[in-house]
N, C-alpha and C positions, 0 to 999 in steps of 0.2 A: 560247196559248189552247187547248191540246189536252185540259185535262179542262172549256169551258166546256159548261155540261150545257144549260140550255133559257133561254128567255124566258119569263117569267112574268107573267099577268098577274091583278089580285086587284079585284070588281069593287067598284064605291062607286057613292052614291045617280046620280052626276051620269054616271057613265061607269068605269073603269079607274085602278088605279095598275100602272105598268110598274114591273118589275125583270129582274136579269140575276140567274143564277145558276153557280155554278161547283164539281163535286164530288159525293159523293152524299150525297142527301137524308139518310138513317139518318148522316152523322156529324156533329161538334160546329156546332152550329147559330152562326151568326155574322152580324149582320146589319152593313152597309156602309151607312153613310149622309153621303152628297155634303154641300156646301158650295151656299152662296146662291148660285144664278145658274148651277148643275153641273147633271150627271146622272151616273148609274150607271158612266158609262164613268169618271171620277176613279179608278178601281181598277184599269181594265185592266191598267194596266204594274205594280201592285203584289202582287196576288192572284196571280198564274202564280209568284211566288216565296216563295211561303207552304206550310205542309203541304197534298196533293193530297188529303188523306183527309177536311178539315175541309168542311160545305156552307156555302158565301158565297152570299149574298142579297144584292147590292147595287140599293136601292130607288130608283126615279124620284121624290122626293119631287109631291106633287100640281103642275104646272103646270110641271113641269118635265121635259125629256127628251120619254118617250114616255108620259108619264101625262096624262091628261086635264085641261084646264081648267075651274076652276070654275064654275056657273054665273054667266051677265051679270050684272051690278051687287053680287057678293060680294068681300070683302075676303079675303086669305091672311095668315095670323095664325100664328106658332109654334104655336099649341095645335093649329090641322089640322093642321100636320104630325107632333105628335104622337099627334093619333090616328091619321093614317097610319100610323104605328109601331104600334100600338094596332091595327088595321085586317088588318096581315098578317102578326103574330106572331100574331095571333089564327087567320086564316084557317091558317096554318101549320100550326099546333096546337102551337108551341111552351111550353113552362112555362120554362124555362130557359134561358138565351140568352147570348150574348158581344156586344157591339157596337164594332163599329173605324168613328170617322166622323173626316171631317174639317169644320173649320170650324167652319159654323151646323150641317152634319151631329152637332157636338162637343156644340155647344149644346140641340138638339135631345135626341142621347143622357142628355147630364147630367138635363134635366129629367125626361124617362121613368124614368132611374134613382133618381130620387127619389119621381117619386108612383107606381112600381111597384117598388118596390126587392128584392122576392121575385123578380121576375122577371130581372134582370140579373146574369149570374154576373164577368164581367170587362168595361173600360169602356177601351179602349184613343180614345186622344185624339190626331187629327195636328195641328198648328197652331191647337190650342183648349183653351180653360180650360172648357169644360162649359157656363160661363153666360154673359153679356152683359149686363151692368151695364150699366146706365146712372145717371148723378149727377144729383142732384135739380136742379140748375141748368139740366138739357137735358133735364128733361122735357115739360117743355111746349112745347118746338119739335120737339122728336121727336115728339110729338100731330100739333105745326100741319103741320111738312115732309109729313108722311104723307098727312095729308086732304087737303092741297093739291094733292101730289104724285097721288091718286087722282084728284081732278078734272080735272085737265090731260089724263090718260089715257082718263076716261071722253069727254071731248070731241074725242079723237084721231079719224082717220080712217083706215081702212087699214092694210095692214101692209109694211112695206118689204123690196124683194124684191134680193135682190142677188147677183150673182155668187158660185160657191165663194171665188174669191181675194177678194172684199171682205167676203165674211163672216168669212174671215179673217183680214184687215185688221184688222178693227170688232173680235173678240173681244181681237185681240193688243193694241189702244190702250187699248181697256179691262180690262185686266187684265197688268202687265208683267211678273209674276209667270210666267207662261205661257211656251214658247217655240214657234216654230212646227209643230214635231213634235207636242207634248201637245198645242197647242192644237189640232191636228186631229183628234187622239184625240177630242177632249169635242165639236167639230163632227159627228164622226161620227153621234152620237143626240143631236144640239140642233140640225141642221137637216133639215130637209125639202123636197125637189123639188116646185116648179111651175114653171107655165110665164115662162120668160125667166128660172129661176135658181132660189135657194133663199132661203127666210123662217126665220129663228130660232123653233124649235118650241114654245120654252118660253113661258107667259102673258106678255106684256108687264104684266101686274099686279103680277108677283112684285118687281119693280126696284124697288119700294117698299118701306122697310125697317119691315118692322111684329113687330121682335121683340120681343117681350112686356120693356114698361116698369120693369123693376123694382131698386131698390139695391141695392148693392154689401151694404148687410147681409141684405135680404130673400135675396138667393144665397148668403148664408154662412149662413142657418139654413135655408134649403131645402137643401144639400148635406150636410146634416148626419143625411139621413134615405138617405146612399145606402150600400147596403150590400155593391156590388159591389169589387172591387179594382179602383181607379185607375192608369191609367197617362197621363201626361199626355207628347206628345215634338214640345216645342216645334222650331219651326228659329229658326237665330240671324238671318235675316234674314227673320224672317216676321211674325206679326200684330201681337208686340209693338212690332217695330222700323220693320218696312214701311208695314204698313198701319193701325195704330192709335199714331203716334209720339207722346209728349207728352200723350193721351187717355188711352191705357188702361193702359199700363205700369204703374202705381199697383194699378189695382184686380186686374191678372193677379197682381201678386205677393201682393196680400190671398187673393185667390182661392187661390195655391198656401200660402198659410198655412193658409189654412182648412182644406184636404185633408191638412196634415199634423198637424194637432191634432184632426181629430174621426175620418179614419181610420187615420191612425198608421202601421202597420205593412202595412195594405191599399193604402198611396198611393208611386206613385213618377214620378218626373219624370226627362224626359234630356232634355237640347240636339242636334241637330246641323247640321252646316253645312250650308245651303240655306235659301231660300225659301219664303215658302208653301204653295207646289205641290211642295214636295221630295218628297213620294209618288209623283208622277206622273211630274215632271220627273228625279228620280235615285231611282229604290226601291229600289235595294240599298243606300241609306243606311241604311232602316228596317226592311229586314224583319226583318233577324236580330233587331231587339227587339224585336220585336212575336210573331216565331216562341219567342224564349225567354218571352214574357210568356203565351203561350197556354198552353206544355209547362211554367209551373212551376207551376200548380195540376190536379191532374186534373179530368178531369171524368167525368160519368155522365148516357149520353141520357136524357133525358124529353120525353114528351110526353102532351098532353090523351088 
């Protein structure tokens, strides 16, 4: 961690979005964006092995980490998060940008790369296709889960407070992906001290999966407006295999079709072995192609 530069924070109507940053400001601007249920720390063990000259922003997406909770009775939708993206490239004064996310960070990226696509110079992808499809036969339980899932929440009481070691527990059952090392890394800035112990920082709102409804063709003709170079680096035991088995494999491999027929020569894809969490859990799996993916297009700062 010896060039991380500052804590950053960018303000919104309700309060704060928390970010890390690592590097200086004046070089290639690169923003970092977590996975459902993460924060900013997903990067620690990967960015110290990355060029020290590039500037890393990795974002608290809203409700998450140490960024503020939305106001009472509002919902958390992909689209805030993408104006969170919206929000501090903006404040930044960035025009031109790189983005390295993992996950829903993946999905999040893809969509901004599309309804900004001036603004995205390279779209590097850990364990994500960019979008998240969903098939018209689970739509409307995807609708019903959600609203139900928000009502149970809105009539909860309290918040459960628990030991470091059972919060550890609790992150490691839910999520096997993780191993106890990483997963203290991401406890690091996803809990918080009171009294008798620590409470999970992030909205309990978030655990509600409200990523924006849309088919598998609606993402093949939204993707078709991005105009960044693609890099997609799946792991062989990760979303496709792990966590979305017999669901999504279909629509990932339409997805990588899609990326090789409308950008062609800007799209590239690599496997390798790990996990989900391979970023966090083994990084020098990926850095060196993510460091050859940044040094093989130049770049030239800009800003507002």
């Amino acid at each position: 961690m010896a060039f991380l530069l500052k804590e950053l924070r960018f303000s919104v109507p309700w309060g704060h979005l928390a970010a890390k940053a690592w590097g200086p400001s004046e070089g290639r601007p690169i923003l970092c964006l977590h996975g459902w249920l993460d924060n900013a720390n997903t990067f620690d063990r990967l960015i110290p092995l990355l060029p020290k000259d590039n500037y890393y922003v990795s974002l608290d997406f809203s409700g998450h980490g140490q960024s503020s909770h939305m106001p009472i009775g509002m919902r958390y939708q992909h689209l805030d998060y993408l104006t969170d993206v919206h929000r501090v490239v903006t404040s930044l004064g960035w025009r031109r940008f790189s983005i390295l996310a993992h996950s829903m960070g993946g999905v999040v990226g893809g969509m901004f790369a599309s309804v900004f696509p001036e603004t995205v110079q390279q779209l590097i992808l850990l364990d994500s296709y960019g979008f998240f499809p969903v098939s018209s036969d689970l739509l409307l339980n995807h609708a019903k889960k959600a609203i139900t899932h928000y009502s149970r929440l809105e009539r909860a009481n309290g918040t459960k407070v628990y030991t470091p070691e059972g919060a550890l527990q609790r992150l490691l059952e839910g999520n096997s992906s993780l191993n106890p090392d990483t997963a203290k890394v991401l406890l690091q800035r996803g809990t918080k001290p009171v009294p008798g112990g620590v409470v999970f920082s992030r909205d309990i709102r978030i655990t509600v999966n409200n990523s924006l409804p849309l088919s598998i063709e609606q993402c093949l003709h939204i993707l078709k407006s991005v105009q960044a170079k693609v890099h997609v680096i799946l792991a062989n035991e990760g979303i496709s295999a792990d966590l979305m088995r017999g669901v999504y494999t279909d629509m990932g491999q339409a997805l990588l079709r899609g990326y090789r027929e409308n950008l062609r020569e800007r799209f590239q894809s690599t496997i390798v072995d790990g996990n989900h969490f391979v970023h966090l859990n083994e990084p020098e799996k990926i850095a060196k192609i993510i460091v050859n993916e940044l040094y093989e297009r130049p770049y030239v700062h800009s800003q507002l």
